[in-house]
PDB file of N, CA, C and O in Angstrom:
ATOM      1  N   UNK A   1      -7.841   7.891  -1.530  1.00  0.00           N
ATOM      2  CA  UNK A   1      -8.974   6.958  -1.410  1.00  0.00           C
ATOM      3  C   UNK A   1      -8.568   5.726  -0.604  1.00  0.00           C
ATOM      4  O   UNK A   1      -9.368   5.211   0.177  1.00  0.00           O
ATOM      5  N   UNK A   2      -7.107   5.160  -0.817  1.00  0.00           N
ATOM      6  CA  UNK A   2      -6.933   4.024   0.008  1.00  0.00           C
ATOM      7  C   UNK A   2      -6.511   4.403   1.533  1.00  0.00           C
ATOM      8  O   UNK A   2      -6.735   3.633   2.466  1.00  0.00           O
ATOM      9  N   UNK A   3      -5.870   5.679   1.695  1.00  0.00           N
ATOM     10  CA  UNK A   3      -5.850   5.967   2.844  1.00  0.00           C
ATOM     11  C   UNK A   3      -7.447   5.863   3.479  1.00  0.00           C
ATOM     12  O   UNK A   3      -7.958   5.162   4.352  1.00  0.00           O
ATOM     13  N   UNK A   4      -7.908   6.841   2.650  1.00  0.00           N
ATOM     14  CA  UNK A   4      -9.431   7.034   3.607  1.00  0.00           C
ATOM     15  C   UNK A   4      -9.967   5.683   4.065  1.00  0.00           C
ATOM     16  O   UNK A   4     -10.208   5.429   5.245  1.00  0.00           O
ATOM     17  N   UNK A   5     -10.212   4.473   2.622  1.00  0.00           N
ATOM     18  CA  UNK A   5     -10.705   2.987   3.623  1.00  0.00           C
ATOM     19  C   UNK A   5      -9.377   2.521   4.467  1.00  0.00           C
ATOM     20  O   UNK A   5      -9.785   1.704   5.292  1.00  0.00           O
ATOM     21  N   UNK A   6      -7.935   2.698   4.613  1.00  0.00           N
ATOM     22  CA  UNK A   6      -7.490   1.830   5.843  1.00  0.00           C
ATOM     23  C   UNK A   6      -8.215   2.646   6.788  1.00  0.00           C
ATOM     24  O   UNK A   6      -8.450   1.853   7.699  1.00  0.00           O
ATOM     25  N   UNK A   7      -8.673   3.680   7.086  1.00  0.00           N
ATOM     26  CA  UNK A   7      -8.993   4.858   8.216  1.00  0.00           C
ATOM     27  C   UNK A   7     -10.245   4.104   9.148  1.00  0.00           C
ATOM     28  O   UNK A   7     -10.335   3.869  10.353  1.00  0.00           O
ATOM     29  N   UNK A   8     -11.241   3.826   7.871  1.00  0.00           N
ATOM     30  CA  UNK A   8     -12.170   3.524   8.071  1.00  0.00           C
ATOM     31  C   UNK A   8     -12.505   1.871   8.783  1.00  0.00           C
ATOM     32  O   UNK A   8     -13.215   1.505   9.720  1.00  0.00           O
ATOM     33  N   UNK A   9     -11.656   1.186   7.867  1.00  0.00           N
ATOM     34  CA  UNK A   9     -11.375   0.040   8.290  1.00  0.00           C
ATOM     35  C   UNK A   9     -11.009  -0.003  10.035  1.00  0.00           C
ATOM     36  O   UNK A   9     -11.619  -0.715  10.832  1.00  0.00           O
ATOM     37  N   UNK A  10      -9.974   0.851  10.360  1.00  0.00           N
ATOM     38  CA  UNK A  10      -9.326   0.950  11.518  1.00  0.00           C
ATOM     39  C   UNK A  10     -10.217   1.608  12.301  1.00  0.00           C
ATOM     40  O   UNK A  10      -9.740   1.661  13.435  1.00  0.00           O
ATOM     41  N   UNK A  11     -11.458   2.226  12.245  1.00  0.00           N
ATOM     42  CA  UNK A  11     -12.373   2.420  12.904  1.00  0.00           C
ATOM     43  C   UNK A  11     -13.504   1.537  13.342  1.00  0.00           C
ATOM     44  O   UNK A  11     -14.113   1.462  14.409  1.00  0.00           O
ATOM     45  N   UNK A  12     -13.597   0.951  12.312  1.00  0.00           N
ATOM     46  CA  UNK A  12     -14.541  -0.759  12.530  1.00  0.00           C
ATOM     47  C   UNK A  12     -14.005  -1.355  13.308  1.00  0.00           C
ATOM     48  O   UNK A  12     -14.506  -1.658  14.391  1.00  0.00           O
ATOM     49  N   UNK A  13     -12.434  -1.775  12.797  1.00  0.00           N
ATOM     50  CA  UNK A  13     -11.685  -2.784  14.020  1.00  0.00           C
ATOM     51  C   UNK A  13     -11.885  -2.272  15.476  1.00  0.00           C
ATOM     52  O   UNK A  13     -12.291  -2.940  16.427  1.00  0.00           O
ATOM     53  N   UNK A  14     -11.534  -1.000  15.472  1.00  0.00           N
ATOM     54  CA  UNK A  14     -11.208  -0.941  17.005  1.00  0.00           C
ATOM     55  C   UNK A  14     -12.528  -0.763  17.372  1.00  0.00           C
ATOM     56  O   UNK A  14     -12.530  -1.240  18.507  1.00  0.00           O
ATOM     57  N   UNK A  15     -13.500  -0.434  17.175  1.00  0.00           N
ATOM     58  CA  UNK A  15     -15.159  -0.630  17.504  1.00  0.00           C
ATOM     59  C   UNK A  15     -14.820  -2.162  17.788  1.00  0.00           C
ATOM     60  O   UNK A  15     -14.230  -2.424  18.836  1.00  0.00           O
ATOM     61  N   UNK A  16     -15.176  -3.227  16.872  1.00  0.00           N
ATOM     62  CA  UNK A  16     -15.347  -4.490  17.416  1.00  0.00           C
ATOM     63  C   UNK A  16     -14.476  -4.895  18.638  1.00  0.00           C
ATOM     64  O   UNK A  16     -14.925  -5.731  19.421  1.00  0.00           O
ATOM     65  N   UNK A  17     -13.366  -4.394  18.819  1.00  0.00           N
ATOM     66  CA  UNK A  17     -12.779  -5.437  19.553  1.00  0.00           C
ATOM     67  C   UNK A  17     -12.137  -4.334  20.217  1.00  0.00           C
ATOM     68  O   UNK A  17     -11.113  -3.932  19.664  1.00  0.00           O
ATOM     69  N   UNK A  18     -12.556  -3.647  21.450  1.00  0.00           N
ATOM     70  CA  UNK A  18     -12.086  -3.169  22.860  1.00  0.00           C
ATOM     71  C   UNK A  18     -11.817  -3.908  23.832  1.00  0.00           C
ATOM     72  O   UNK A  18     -12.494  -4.815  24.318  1.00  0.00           O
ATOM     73  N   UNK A  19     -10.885  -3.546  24.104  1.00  0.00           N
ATOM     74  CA  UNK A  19      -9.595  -3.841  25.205  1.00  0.00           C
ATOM     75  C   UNK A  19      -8.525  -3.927  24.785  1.00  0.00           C
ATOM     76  O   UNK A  19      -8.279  -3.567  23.634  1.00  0.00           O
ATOM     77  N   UNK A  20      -7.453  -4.502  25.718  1.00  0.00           N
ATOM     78  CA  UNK A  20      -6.008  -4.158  25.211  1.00  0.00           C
ATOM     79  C   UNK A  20      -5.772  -5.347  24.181  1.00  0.00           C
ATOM     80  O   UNK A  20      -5.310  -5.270  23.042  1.00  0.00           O
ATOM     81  N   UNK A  21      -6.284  -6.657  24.997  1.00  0.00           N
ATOM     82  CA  UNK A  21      -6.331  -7.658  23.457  1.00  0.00           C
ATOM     83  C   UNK A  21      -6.307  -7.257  22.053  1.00  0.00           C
ATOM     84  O   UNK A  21      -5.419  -7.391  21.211  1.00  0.00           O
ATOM     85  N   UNK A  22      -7.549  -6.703  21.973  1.00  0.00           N
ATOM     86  CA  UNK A  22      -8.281  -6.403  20.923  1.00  0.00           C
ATOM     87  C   UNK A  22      -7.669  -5.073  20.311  1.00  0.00           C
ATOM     88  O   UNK A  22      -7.692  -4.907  19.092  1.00  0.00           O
ATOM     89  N   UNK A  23      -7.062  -4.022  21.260  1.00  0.00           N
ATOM     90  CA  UNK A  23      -6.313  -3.118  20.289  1.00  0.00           C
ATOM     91  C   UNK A  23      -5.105  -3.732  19.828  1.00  0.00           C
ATOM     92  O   UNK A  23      -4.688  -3.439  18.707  1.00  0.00           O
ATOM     93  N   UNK A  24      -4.311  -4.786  20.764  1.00  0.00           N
ATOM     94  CA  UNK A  24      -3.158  -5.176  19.905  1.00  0.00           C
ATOM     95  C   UNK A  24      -3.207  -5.656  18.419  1.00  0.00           C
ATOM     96  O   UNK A  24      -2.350  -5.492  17.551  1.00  0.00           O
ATOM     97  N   UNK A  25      -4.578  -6.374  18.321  1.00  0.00           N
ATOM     98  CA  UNK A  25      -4.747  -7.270  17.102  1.00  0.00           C
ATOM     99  C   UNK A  25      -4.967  -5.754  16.180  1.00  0.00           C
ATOM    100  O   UNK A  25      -4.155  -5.595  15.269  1.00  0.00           O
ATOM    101  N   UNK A  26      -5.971  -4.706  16.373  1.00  0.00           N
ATOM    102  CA  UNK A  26      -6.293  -4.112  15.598  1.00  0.00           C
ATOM    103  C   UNK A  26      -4.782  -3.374  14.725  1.00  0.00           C
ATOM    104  O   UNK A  26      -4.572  -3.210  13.523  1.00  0.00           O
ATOM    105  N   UNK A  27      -3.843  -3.023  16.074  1.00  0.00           N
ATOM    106  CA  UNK A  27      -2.754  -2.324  15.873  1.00  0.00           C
ATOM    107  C   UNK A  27      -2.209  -3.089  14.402  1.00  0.00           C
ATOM    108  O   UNK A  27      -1.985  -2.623  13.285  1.00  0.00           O
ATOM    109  N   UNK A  28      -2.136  -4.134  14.823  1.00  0.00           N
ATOM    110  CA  UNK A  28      -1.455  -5.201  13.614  1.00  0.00           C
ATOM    111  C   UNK A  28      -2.476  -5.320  12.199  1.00  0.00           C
ATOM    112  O   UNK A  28      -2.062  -4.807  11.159  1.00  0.00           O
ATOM    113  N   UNK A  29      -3.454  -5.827  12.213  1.00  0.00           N
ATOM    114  CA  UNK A  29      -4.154  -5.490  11.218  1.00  0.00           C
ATOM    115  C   UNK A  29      -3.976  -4.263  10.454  1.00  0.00           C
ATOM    116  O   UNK A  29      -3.750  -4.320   9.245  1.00  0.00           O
ATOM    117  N   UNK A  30      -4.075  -2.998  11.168  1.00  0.00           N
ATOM    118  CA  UNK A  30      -3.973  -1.922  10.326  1.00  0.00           C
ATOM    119  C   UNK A  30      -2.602  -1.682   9.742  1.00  0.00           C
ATOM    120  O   UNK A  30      -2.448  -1.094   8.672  1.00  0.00           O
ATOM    121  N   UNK A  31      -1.490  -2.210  10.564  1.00  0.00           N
ATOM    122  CA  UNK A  31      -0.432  -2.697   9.655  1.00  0.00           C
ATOM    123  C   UNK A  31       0.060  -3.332   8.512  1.00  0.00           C
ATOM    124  O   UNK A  31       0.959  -2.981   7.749  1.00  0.00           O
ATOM    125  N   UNK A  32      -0.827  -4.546   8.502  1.00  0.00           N
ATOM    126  CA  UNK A  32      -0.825  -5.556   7.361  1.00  0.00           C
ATOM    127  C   UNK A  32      -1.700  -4.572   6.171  1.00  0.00           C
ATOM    128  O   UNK A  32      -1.442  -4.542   4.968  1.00  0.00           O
ATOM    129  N   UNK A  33      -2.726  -3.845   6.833  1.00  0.00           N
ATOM    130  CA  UNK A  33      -3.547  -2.652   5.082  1.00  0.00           C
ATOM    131  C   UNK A  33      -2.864  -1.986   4.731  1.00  0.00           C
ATOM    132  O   UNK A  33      -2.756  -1.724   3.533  1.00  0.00           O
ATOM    133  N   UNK A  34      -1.939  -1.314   5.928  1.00  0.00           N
ATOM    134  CA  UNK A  34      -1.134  -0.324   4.967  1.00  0.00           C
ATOM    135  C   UNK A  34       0.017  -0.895   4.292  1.00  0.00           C
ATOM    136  O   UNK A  34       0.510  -0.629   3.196  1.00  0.00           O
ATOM    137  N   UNK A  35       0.378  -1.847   5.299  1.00  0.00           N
ATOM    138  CA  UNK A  35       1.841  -2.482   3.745  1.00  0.00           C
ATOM    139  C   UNK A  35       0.625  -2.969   2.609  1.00  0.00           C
ATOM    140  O   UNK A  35       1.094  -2.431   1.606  1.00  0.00           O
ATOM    141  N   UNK A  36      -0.203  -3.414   2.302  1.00  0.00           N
ATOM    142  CA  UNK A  36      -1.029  -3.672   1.146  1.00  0.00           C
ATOM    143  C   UNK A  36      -1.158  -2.766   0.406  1.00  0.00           C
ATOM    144  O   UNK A  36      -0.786  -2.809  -0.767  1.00  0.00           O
ATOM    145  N   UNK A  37      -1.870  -1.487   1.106  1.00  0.00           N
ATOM    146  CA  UNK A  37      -1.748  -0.604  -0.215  1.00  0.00           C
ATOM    147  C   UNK A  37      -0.734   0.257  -0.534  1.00  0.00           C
ATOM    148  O   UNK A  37      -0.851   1.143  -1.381  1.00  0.00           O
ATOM    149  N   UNK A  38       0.369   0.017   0.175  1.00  0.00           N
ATOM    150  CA  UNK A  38       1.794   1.028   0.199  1.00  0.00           C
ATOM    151  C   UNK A  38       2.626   0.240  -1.217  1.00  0.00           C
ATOM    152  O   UNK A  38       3.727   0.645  -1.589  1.00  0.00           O
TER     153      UNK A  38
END
């Protein structure tokens, strides 16, 4: 279940924010969920 919302989450992010900017931040974000729920 927590896998499935970081998944989901990481699908929102990278929707909002295209380009390379915006994937770097996402890259990192989805980093910071999974050390959260790890």
């Amino acid at each position: 279940a927590a896998e499935h919302a970081a998944r989901a989450a990481e699908i929102v992010l990278t929707d909002q924010m295209k380009g390379a900017a915006g994937a770097d931040l996402v890259a990192h974000e989805i980093g910071e969920i999974k050390r959260r729920l790890s």
